[in-house]
N, C-alpha and C positions, 0 to 999 in steps of 0.2 A: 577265545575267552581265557583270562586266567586262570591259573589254579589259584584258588585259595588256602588250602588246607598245606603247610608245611612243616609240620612236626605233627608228633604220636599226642596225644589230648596227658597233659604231662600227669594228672591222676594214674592216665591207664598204664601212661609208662613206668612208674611207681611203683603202680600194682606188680604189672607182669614183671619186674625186676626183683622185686619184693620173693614173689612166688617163686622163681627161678630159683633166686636165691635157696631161700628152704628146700626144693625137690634136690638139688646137691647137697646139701646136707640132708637131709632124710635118708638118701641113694647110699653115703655115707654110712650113716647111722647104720642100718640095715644088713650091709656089707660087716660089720663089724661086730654085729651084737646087741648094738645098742638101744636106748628108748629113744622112739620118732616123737616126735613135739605133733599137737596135734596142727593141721595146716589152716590155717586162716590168714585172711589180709593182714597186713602192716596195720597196728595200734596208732592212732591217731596224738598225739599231745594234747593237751587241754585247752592250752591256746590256740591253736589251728584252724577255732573257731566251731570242733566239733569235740565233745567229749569220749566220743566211744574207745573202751577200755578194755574192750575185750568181753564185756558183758552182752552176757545169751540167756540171761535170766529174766530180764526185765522188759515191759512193755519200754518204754526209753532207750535200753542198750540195742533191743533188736532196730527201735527206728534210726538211733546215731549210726548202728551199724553203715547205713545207706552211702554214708559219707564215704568211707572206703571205698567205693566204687565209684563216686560220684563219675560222671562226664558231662558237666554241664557244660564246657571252654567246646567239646566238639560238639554238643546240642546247639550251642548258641552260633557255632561256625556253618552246621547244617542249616538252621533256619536262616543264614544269610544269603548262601550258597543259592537259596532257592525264594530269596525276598524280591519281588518285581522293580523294588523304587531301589534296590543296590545295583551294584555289577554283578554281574551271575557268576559263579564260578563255574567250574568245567566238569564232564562227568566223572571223574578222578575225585572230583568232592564227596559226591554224592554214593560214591561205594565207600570209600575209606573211611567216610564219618560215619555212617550207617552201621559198618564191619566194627568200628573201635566201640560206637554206644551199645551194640547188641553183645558184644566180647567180655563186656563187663558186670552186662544184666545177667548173660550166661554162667559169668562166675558168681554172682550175688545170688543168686537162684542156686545152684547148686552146694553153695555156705548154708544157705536158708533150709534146704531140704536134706541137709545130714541132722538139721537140729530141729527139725518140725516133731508132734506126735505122733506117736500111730494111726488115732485115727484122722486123723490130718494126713498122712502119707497116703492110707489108703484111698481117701477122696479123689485125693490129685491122681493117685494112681488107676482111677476106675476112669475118671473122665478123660485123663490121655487115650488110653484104649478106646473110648466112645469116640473122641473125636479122631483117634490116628484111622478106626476102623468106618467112617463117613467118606462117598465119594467123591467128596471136593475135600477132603482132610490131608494131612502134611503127605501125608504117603501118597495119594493118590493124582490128589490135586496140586501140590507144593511141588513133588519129586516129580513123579510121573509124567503131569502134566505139562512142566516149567521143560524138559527134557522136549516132547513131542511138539514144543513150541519151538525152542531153538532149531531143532532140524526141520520143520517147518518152515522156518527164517529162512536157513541155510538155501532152504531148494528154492527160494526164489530170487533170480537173480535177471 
């Protein structure tokens, strides 16, 4: 089967170049004395089809926000990859587009949760621990479990 997937989803490439970018100058900055900018995605233009300006005030700027992260080009590459009435692509699709859509929700989530409230922080923070401490929860079920499965695999041969 072919691969489908041959290039980085060009948003996330964007992104993660964007970011790079700033963490050498920050590295920078820091070395030297100086004021670190604070880190956020690349500002979008007004024409780009989205307006987000950098705005974390407003019900509007947090949803424009979204756009900085978008990966709709590799969402829509995965649901092909895995469409019955296309040509299938190969497992190579199906890691790397899953790896770039999660990479980027990881970074939006983590923008989102330096600028939430408190008591909004502490929600999220109470229900992680309920679910990390359940035993089919990331730690147990996710890590543990995904581990015991592989070498599982492994010995049967």
């Amino acid at each position: 089967m072919p691969q489908k997937t041959t290039e980085v989803d060009p948003n996330l490439q964007k992104l993660v170049e964007h970011l790079t970018a700033k963490k050498k100058e920050s590295s920078e900055l820091r070395t030297t004395n100086g004021a670190v900018p604070w880190m956020r995605p690349p500002l979008l233009a007004s024409g780009s089809g989205s307006g987000w300006d950098g705005d974390l005030q407003t019900e509007q700027g947090l949803i424009d926000l979204h756009e900085a992260f978008n990966t709709d080009e590799a969402e829509e590459k995965l649901a092909e990859a895995f469409d019955p009435n296309e040509d299938p692509g190969n497992s190579s699709d199906g890691i790397v587009l899953t790896l770039m859509i999660d990479y980027a929700a990881q970074a939006e989530r983590a923008l989102r949760a330096r600028h939430q409230t408190f008591p909004r922080a502490i929600a999220h923070y109470a229900n992680r621990e309920k679910g990390h401490g359940r035993d089919n929860g990331p730690l147990m079920g996710a890590s543990s479990g995904y581990f015991t499965s592989i070498i599982k695999q492994g010995g049967e041969q």
